[in-house]
PADREN-635694 format. One record per residue (C-alpha): x, y, z; residue in one letter. Coordinates in steps of 0.1 Angstrom, whole numbers, plus 2048, in hexadecimal, padded with zeros to 3 digits. Layout:
% residues N
XYZA;...
//
This chain:
% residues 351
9C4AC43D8X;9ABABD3BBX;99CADF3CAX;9B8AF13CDX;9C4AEA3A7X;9A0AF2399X;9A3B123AEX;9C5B18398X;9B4B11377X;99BB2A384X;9B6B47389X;9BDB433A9X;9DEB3E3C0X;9D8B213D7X;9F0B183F4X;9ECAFB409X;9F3AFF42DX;A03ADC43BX;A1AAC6451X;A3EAC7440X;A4DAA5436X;A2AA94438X;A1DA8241AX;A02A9B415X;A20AB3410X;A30A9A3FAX;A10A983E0X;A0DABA3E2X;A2DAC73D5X;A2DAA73BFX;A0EABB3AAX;A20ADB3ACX;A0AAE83C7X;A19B043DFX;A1DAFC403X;A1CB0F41FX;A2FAFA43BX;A21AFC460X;A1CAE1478X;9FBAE0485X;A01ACF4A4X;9E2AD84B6X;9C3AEC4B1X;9D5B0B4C1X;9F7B044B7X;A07B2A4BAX;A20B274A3X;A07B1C486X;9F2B3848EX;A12B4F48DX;A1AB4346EX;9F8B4445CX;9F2B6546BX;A14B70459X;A0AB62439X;9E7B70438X;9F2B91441X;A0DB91423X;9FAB81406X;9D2B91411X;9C2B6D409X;99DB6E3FEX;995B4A409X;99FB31422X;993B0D41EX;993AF743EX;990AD5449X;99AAC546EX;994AD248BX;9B9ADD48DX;9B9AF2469X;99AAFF474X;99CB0C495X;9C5B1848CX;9BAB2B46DX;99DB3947AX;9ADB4A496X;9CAB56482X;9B4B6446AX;99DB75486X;9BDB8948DX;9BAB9946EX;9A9BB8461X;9A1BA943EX;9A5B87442X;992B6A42AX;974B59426X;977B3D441X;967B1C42FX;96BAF8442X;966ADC430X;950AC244CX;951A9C43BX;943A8C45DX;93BA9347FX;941A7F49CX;933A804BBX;914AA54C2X;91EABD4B2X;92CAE24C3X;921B024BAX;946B154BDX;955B0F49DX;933B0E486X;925B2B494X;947B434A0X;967B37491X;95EB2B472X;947B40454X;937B21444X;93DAFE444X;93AAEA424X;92CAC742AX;929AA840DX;903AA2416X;8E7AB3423X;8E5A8D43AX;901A9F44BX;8F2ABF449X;8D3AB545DX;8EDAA3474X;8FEAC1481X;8DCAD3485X;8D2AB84A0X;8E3AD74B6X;8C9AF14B3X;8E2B074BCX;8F7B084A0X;8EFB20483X;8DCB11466X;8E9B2A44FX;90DB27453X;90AAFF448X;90AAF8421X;907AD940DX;922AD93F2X;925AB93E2X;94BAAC3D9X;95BAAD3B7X;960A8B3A7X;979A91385X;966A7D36FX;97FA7F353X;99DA6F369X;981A58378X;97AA4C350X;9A2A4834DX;9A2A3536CX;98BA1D361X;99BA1333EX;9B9A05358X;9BF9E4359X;9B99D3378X;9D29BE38CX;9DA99C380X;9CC98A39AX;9A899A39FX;9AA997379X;9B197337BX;99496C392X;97D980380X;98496D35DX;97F94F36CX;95B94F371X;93C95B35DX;920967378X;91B98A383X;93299C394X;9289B23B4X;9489CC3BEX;94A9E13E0X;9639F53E2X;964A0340DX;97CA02425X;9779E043AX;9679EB45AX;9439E6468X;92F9FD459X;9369FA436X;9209DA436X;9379BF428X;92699F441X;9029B2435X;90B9AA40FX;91A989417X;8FC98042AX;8E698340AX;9039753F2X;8FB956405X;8D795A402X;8D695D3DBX;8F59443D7X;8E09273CBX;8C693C3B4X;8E79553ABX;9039363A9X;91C947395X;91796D3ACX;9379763B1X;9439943CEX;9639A83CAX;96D9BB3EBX;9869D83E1X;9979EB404X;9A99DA420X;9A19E8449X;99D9D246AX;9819BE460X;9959AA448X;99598C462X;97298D466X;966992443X;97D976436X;97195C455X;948966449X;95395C427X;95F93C434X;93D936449X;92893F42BX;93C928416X;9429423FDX;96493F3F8X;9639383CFX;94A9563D1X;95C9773DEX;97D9843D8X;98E99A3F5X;9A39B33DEX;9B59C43F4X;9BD9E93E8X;9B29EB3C3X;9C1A0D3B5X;9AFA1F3A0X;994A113B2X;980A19390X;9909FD37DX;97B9E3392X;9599FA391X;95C9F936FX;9599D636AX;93F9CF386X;91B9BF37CX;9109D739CX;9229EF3B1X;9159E53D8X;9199FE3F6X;9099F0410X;911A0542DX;900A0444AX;906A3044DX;91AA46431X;91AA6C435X;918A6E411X;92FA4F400X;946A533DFX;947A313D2X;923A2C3C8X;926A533B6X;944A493A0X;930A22399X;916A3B38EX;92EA5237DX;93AA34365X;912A29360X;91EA08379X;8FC9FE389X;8FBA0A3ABX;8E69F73CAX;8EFA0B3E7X;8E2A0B410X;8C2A23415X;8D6A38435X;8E4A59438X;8EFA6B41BX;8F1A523FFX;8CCA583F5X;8D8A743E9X;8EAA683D1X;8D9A4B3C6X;8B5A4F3BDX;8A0A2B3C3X;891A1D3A4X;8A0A3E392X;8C4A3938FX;8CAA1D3A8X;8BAA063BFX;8BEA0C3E3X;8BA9F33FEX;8B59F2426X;8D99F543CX;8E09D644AX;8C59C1442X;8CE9A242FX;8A999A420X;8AB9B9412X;8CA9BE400X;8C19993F4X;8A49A73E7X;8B39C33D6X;8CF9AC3C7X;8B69933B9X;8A19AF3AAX;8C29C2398X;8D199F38DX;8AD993381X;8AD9B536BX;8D09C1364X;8C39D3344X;8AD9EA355X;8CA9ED36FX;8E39FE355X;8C6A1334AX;8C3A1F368X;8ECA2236FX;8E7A37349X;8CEA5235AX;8E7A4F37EX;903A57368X;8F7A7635BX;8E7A8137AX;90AA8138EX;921A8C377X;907AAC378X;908AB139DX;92BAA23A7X;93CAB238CX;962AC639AX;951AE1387X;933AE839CX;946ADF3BCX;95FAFD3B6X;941B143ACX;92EB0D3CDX;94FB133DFX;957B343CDX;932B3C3D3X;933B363F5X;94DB483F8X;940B6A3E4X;95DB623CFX;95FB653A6X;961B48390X;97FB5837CX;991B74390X;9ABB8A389X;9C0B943A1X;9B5B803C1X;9C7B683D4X;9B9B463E0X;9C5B35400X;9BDB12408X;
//
C-alpha cells in the first residue's frame, strides 16, 4: 500500500487487486486506495483470471505488481491472454523449500527480491534465469518512522523501564526459534554479574512465549527482561534502547535492525543471510555469530564497554540507510525495472 500511494504521488492510477470483506480490503479503502474485488481462491481460480483479464483489457495497465503464488500465477495468466498486457513484476520476500524454474523463468518477467542473500538462494537452481532476479531493497518512510518514535510508550513498559538505570537491550521479532531470543538470554546471563543493571525488552508475541518466559525463569533473570507483548509503533521502544539486538539465527534481509539504524539506535545484529547487508561490522554496527552464546556475549560486552563509539557508529548507519532504504529509491528501481517513467502523463499503474 506504501507502494501503491508513492506510485499515485508519482502520476500514476494504482488499483489493488484483493479478497473483498478482508482486512486487507478494509485498510485499503480506509487510505482511499481503489479496489478491485476478486477472490483469489487458488492459483488458477477462473473467475479471478476472468475478471483480471476484463479489467486489463479495459483500462491497458502498464504494470502489474505481484506477490503469492496465487497473485502471481492468476495475473500472469490473465495477462498472457492479452496482446498488450503489463510489465509482470513479483515481489519474492522468502523462499521455502528448492526453488522451480516455471514462474521465474516463464510466468513471471522479473522478480524483485529484499536481498541479494535471497538472490543467491534462488540461484542454488541453475536453471532458473539469473537475469530475470533483481535485488530491490524495501522502502522504510523515515519521516512517519521519526513521528513514530516521538510516541509515548505504554504505561507499563514505561514503568519498568523508569525503574532502573542500566542499559537497556530491545528486540523487536516475532517469538519463534529463529529469531534468537534463548541465544540473547544465554549471554544476558553471562554478563549479568559484570552488566548487573542490563536490562532486555522483548517487543512481539508468537508460540515461543512459553518457552522464552520458562528460560527467563531458569536463568533467573526475571528482574532483567521484560516480555512486551505487541509494542505499536514498534519505534517508540527502538528509540529508547541502549542497543537494538537481532539475533537471528537466518533473516532474508530483517527490518528491525534498518529502522534501529534509521533512528542512529546502535544496532548488534546475527552475521547470517541478508542482514550483512545492512549492517556493516565495525562500520555502522557490530555483527555477531547466529546462535552462539560466547559470541553475542562478546559483542554485548564490547558495545556496553564503549557505547560512545557505538552511537558514532549508529550516526554513520543512520545515514547510510536512510540512502539506500529510502521509499524514494525503492519506487525508482521498481519504475526502472519496469522501463517505466518517474513522472508520467497519461499511463495507468496497476498493482
Amino acid at each position: 500500500m506504501q507502494q501503491m500511494a508513492k506510485l499515485g504521488e508519482a502520476g500514476y492510477r494504482p488499483v489493488l487487486a484483493c479478497r473483498p470483506g478482508t482486512a486487507v480490503a478494509d485498510v485499503a479503502r480506509d487510505k482511499g486506495l481503489a479496489i478491485l474485488p476478486l477472490r483469489f481462491r487458488n492459483s488458477a481460480h477462473l473467475p479471478t483470471i476472468v475478471g483480471l483479464w476484463r479489467w486489463m483489457r479495459e483500462h491497458r495497465p502498464r504494470l502489474a505488481v505481484c506477490h503469492s503464488g496465487h497473485d502471481s500465477n492468476n495475473v500472469a495468466l490473465a495477462a498472457r491472454m492479452l496482446r498488450d498486457r503489463p510489465f509482470l513484476l513479483r515481489s519474492r520476500t522468502y523462499q521455502a523449500g528448492y526453488p522451480s524454474t516455471l514462474t521465474y523463468n516463464h510466468l513471471i518477467d522479473a522478480t524483485m527480491l529484499p536481498s541479494e542473500c535471497l538472490r543467491q538462494t534462488l540461484l542454488a537452481n541453475t536453471a532458473i534465469r539469473a537475469e530475470r532476479l533483481h535485488v530491490v531493497y524495501p522502502g522504510i518512510d523515515f519521516e512517519r518512522l521519526d513521528q513514530a518514535a516521538g510516541q509515548s510508550l505504554p504505561p507499563r513498559i514505561a514503568d519498568w523501564l523508569s525503574g532502573g538505570t542500566g542499559p537497556v537491550l530491545a528486540h523487536a521479532a516475532m517469538l519463534r526459534g529463529e529469531k534468537g531470543h534463548l541465544t540473547l538470554l544465554g549471554a544476558l546471563a553471562e554478563l549479568k554479574d559484570a552488566w548487573p543493571g542490563l536490562r532486555y525488552v522483548i517487543a512481539g508475541d508468537g508460540g515461543e512465549r512459553a518457552r522464552i518466559e520458562a528460560e527467563v525463569s531458569r536463568l533467573g533473570l526475571q528482574d532483567r527482561v521484560l516480555l512486551a507483548g505487541i509494542v505499536n509503533p514498534v519505534a517508540a521502544l527502538l528509540a529508547r534502547a541502549d542497543i537494538v539486538v537481532m539475533p537471528s539465527t537466518y533473516e532474508p534481509l530483517g527490518m528491525s535492525q534498518i529502522e534501529a539504524l534509521g533512528l542512529g539506535i546502535p544496532v548488534i545484529a546475527s552475521d547470517t543471510g541478508g542482514i550483512p547487508e545492512t549492517v556493516s561490522d565495525g562500520v555502522t554496527g557490530l555483527l555477531a555469530a547466529p546462535g552462539s552464546v560466547s559470541d553475542w556475549a562478546r559483542a554485548l560486552a564490547e558495545a556496553l564497554a564503549d557505547l560512545p563509539r557505538m552511537r558514532a557508529m549508529a550516526e554513520v548507519g543512520r545515514e547510510d540507510v536512510r540512502q539506500r532504504f529510502s521509499v524514494e529509491r525503492n519506487l525508482e528501481s521498481i519504475l526502472q525495472l519496469a522501463g517505466l517513467p518517474r513522472w508520467p502523463r497519461r499511463l495507468q499503474g496497476f498493482e
